[in-house]
C-alpha positions in Angstrom: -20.6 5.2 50.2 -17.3 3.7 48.3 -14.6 6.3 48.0 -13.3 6.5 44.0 -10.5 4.4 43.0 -7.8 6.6 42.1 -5.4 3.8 40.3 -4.1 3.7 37.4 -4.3 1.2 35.0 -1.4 -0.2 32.5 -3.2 1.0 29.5 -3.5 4.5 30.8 0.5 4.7 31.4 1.0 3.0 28.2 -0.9 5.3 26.5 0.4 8.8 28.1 3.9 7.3 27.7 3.4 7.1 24.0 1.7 10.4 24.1 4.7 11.9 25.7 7.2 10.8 23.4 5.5 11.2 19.9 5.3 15.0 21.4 8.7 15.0 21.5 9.7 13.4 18.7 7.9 15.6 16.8 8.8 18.8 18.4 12.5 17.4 16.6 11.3 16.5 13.9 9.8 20.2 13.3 13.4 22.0 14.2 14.9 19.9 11.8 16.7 21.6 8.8 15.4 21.1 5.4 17.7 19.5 2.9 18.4 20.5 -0.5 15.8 19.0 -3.2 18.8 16.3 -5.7 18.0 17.2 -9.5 17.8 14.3 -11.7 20.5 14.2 -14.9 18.0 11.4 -16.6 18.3 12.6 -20.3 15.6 10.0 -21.7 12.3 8.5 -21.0 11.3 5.1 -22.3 7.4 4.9 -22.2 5.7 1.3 -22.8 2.3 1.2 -23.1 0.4 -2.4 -22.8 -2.9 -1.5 -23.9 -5.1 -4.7 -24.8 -3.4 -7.2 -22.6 -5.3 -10.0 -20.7 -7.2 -8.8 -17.8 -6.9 -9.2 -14.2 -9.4 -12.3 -14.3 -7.3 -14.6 -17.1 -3.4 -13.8 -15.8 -4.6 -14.7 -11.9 -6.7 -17.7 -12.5 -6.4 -19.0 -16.0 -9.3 -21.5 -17.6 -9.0 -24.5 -19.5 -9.0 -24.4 -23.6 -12.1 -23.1 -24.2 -14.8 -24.2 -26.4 -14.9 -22.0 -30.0 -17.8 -23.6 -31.4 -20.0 -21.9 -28.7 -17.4 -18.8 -27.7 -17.0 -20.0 -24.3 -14.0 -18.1 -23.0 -10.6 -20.1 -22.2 -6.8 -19.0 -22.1 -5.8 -20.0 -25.5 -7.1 -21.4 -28.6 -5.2 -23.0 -31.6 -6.3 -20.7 -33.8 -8.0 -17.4 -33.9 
């Protein structure tokens, strides 16, 4: 009977050095001292709202002129 192997791999080291220092970090990062929440001075909001533009579909792959005749969909037409 074969004794166990008792050696340790890379991966294992790697992995409980990096469990050793995000302990620590994060024991500092805990003790840390909170600071003071900046108010904003912004006076004014400007609010734009696009509602109706193309969709996703038109702007990312646009079509050829399209046929009006038979409402086929394109990117433009001369005239609606």
């Amino acid at each position: 009977m074969k004794p166990p192997e008792r050696t340790r791999h890379r991966r294992d080291f790697l992995a409980g050095s990096a469990a050793l220092a995000t302990s620590l970090l994060a024991n500092q990062g805990l003790a840390a001292t909170p600071t003071p929440a900046v108010q904003g001075r912004a006076e004014h909001v400007i609010s734009i709202w696009l509602g109706g533009g193309m969709g996703q579909i038109d702007t990312f792959d646009p079509k050829r002129k399209g046929d009006p005749k038979n409402r086929k969909a394109g990117s433009y037409y001369d005239a609606i």
